[in-house]
VEXMARKE-754095 format. One record per residue (C-alpha): x, y, z. Coordinates in steps of 0.5 Angstrom, whole numbers, padded with zeros to 4 digits, always signed. Layout:
N
XYZ ...
This chain:
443
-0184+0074+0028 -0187+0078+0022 -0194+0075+0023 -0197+0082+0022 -0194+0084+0016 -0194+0077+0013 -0201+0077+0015 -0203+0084+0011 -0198+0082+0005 -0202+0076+0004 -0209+0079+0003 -0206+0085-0001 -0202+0079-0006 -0209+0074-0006 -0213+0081-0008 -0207+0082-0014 -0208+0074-0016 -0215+0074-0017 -0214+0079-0022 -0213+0076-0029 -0210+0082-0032 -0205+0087-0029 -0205+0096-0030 -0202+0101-0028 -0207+0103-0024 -0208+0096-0020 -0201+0095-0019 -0201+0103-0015 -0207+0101-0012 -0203+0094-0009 -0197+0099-0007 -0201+0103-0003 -0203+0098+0001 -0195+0094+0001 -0193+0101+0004 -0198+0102+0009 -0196+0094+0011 -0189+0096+0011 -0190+0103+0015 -0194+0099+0021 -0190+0095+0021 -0185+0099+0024 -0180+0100+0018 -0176+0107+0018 -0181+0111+0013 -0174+0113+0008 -0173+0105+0008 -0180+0105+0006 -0181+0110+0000 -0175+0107-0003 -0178+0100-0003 -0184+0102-0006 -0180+0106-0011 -0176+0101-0014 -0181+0095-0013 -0186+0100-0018 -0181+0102-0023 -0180+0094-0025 -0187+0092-0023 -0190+0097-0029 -0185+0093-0034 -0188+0090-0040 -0186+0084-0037 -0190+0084-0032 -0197+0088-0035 -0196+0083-0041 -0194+0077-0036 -0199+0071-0036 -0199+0071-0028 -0198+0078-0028 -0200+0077-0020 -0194+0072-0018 -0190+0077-0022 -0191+0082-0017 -0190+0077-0011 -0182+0075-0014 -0181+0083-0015 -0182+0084-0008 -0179+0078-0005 -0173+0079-0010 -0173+0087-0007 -0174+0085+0000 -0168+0080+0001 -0164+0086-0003 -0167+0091+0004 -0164+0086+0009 -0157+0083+0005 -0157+0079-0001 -0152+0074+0003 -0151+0071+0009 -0146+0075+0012 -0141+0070+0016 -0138+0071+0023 -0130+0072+0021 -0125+0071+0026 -0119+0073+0022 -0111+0070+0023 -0111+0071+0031 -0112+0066+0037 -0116+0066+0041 -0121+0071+0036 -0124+0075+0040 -0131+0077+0039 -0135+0083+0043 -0141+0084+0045 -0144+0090+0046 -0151+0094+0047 -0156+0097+0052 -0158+0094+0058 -0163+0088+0057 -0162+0087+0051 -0161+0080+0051 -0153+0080+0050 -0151+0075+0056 -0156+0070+0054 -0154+0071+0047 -0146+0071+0049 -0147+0063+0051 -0152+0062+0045 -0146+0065+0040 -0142+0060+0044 -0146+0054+0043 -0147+0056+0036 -0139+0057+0034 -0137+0051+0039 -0141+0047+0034 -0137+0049+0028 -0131+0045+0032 -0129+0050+0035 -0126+0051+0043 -0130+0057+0045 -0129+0062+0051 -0133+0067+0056 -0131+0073+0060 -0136+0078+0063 -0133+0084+0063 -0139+0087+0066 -0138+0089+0074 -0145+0094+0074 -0150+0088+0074 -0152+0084+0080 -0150+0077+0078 -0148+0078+0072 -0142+0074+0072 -0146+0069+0076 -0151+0068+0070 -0145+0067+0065 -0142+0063+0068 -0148+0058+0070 -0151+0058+0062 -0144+0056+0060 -0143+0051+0064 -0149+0047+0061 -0145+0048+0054 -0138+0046+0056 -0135+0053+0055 -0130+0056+0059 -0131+0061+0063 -0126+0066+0066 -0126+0067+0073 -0126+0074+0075 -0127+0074+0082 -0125+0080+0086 -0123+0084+0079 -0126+0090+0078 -0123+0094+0072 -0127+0091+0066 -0121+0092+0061 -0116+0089+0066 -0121+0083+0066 -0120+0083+0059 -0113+0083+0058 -0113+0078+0064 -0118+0072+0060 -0114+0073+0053 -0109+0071+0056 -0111+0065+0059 -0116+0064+0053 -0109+0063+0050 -0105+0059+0055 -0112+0054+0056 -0111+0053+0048 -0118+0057+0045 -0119+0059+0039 -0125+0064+0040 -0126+0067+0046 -0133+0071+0047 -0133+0077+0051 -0140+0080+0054 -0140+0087+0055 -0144+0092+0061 -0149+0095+0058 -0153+0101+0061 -0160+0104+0059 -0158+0109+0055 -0151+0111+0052 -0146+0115+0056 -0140+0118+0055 -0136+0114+0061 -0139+0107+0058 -0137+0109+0051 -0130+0111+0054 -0130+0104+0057 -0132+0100+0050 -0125+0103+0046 -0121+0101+0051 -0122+0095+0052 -0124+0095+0043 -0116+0098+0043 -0113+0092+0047 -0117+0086+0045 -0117+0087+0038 -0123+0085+0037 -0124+0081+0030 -0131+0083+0031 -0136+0087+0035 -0143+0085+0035 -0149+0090+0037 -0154+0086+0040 -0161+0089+0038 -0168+0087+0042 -0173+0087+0037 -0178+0089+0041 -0175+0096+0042 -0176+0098+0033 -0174+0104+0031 -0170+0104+0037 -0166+0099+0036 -0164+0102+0029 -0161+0108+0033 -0158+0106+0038 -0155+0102+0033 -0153+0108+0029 -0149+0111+0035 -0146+0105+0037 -0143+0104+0030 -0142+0112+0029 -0138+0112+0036 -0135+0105+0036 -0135+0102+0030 -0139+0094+0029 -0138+0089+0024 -0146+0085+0025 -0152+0087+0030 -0155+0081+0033 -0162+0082+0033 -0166+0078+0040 -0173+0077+0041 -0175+0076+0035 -0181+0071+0037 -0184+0078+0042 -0184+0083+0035 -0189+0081+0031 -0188+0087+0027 -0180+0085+0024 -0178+0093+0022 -0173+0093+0025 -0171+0088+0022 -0172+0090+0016 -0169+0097+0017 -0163+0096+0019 -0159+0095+0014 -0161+0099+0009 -0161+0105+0015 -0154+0103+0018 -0151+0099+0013 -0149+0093+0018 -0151+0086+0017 -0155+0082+0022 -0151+0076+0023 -0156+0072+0027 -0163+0073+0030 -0166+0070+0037 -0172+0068+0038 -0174+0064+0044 -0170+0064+0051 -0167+0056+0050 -0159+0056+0049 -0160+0053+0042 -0165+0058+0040 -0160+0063+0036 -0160+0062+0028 -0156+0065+0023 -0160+0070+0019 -0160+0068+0012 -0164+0075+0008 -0167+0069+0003 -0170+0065+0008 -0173+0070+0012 -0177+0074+0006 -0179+0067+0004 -0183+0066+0011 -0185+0074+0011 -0189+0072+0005 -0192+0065+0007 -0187+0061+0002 -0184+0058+0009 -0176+0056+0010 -0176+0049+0008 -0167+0049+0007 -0168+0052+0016 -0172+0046+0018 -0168+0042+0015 -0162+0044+0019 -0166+0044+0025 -0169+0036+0024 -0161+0035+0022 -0159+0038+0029 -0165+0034+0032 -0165+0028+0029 -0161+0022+0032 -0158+0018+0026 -0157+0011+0028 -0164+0012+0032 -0167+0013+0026 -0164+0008+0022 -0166+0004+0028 -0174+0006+0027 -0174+0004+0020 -0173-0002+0021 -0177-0002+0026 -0183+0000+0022 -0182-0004+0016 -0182-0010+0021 -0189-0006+0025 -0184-0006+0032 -0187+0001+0033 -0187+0001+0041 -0189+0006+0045 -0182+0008+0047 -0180+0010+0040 -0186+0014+0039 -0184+0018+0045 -0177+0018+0042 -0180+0022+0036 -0183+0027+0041 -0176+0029+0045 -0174+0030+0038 -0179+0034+0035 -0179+0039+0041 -0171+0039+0041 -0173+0043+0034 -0176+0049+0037 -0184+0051+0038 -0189+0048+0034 -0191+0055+0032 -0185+0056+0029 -0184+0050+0026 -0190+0049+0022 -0189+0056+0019 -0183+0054+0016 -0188+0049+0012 -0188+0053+0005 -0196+0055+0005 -0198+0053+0012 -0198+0060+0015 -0204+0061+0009 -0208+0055+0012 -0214+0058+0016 -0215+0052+0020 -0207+0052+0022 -0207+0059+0024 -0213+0059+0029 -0211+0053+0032 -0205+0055+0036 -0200+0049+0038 -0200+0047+0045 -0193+0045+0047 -0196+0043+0054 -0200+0036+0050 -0193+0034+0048 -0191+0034+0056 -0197+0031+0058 -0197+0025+0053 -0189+0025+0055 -0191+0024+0062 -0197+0019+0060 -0191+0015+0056 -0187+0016+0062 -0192+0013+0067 -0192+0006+0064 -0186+0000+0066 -0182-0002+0061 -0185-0008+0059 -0192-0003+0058 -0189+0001+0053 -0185-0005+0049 -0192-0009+0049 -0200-0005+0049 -0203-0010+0049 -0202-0012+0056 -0205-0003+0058 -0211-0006+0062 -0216-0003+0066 -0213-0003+0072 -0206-0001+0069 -0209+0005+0065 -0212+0007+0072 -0205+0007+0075 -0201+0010+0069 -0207+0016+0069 -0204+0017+0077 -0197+0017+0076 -0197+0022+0071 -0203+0027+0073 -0208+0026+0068 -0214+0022+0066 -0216+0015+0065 -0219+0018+0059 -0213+0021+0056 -0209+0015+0056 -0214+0011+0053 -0213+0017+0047 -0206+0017+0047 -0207+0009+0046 -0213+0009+0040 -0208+0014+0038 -0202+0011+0037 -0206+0005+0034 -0208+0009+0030 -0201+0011+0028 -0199+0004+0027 -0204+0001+0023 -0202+0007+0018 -0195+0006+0019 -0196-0001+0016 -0200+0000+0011 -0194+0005+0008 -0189+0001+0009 -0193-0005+0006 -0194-0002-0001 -0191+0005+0000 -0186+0005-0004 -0189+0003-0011 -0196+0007-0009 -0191+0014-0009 -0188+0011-0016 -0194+0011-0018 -0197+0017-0016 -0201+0015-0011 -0201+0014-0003 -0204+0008+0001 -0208+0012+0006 
């Protein structure tokens, strides 16, 4: 998400850095170019020209001019300005005095608002929360029949609205057993349509009026842009909205939607969805997001994925493994399903501060298909192979080629490999710790 944006403010900062000094007429030069990057990316042009009217009037202080890094001084004000478009704060999720705290989802057709439904669900349910689903939409071919087959997978509860066929009497209906079944939250997806009409606007009140909603979230698709920005207004000007969720932000490398919405609609976006996994669904924090839009990575979001994925006791178990030089194949093929429970490689190396300005990284595209191949190579091998390398010889390697697909020459690149590894590994944890006080690695 914002790659293209991120890559065009990347060139126009570099430009500024090189300067040594900074004058009125580089610095309109500069902005200029920021709102024509802004513009192509997609971001309503009124958002645009007041962007670029506040970050000139700071940026042509004395306090900058005179600066002795007048060009990262650039760089702050405009981070400073873009976390002010989208928010200032991470706006939380309310869910007011009453049980179970009814949230509604609404939105256009394929927008993402089922899928997004079972992902909020997950999200709440990890704050120790009971959570419950209902779909009210009777329109959609199989719509209940996706709700219900994706909230099973988190352990939600789901209301069975079998033979029901009134939207709002389905609604009344699963409060209540939400309340019976002793639900703190109870998530309702709405039917969408492909574009807003009187009858489903008519059908959102009502069941607004009788659910009481201690929030209704627009679901937005990212993708669509400016659109989503609209359709948003018109949702909020005729129902009322408390957040947007944006969806499909892995698709819009673009992001002006994103960086619009609230400036244009005054509503927050609460969350953002990047990818079709359950777990792909992150609390949008205004900050973070400038901080990667301008290459400066989100260290404080990767670390709450690593926390997420990352199994403490295995971790505790490896350390000691590694200070006795026990480093098996089997722990290293436990330290892959955990890098890929954190999300696309992509994704996850661009959250490295500065990585995204890294030629080399940009051109190389990780191949999430390598981790599957070398998971299969790990899978191929017994037990006892996996324990102890040593005992891989030729005719095991044949095997292990046959059982997963791949060939002789693979395995014994994942095998060099991992030796590899471990003689790095033990040359850390040999002088590791007294070689990093003294400022130096030991590799």
């Amino acid at each position: 998400m914002f790659e293209n944006l991120s890559d065009k403010l990347d060139v126009i900062f570099r430009k500024l850095k090189g300067k040594g000094r900074l004058d009125e007429e580089n610095i309109q030069s500069a902005l200029r170019e920021i709102r024509i990057a802004l513009l192509e990316a997609d971001v309503n042009f009124r958002v645009v020209r007041d962007f670029i009217e506040e970050v000139k009037q700071r940026a042509v202080g004395q306090e900058v001019i005179e600066s002795i890094t007048p060009g990262q001084q650039v760089v702050k004000i405009v981070h400073e300005r873009l976390i002010e478009l989208m928010g200032t704060t991470t706006s939380q999720l309310r869910f007011g005095g009453r049980i179970p705290a009814p949230i509604m989802l609404v939105g256009l057709q394929g927008c993402g608002k089922t899928t997004t439904a079972v992902k909020l669900a997950r999200h709440v349910a990890a704050g120790n929360k009971r959570v419950y689903l209902v779909s009210a939409d009777v329109y959609r071919p199989a719509a209940m029949e996706q709700l219900k087959v994706m909230g099973e997978k988190i352990g939600a509860g789901i209301f069975d609205a079998a033979g029901l066929t009134d939207p709002v009497e389905i609604c009344r209906l699963a409060v209540e057993e939400a309340r019976r079944g002793g639900y703190e939250v109870i998530i309702v997806d709405t039917a969408g349509r492909l574009a807003i009409d009187a009858p489903m606007m008519e059908e959102l009140k009502k069941i607004k009026s009788l659910i009481i909603p201690a929030e209704i979230l627009f679901v937005a698709d990212a993708m669509t842009g400016q659109d989503a920005v609209n359709v948003a207004g018109r949702f909020d000007e005729l129902l009322g909205i408390d957040g947007v969720i944006m969806t499909k932000m892995d698709g819009d490398a673009r992001g002006g939607a994103a960086l619009s919405l609230r400036a244009v609609i005054g509503k927050p976006i609460k969350f953002a969805g990047a990818g079709e996994k359950i777990d792909a669904l992150e609390v949008f924090h205004p900050e973070r997001m400038a901080s990667r839009i301008l290459g400066m990575g989100d260290v404080l979001t990767l670390v709450e994925k690593a926390k997420e994925a990352v199994d403490l006791k295995q971790q505790k178990e490896l350390e000691k493994k590694l200070r006795k030089n026990e480093f098996t194949l089997e722990d290293l093929r436990t330290q892959m399903n955990q890098i890929s429970k954190m999300g696309p490689l992509e994704d996850v190396i661009g959250m490295l501060p500065g990585m995204k300005k890294i030629k080399a990284l940009k051109e190389m595209k990780p191949d999430e298909r390598e981790l599957v191949r070398l998971g299969a190579i790990i899978d191929s091998m017994t037990p006892v192979e996996r324990r102890n390398y040593l005992i891989i010889d030729g005719s095991r390697r044949k095997r292990i080629a046959r059982g997963s697909g791949t060939t002789v020459q693979e395995v014994n690149t994942l095998l060099k490999n991992y030796v590899e590894m471990r003689k790095l590994m033990k040359r850390f944890t040999k002088g590791g710790i007294k070689s990093l006080r003294r400022g130096n690695f030991p590799f």
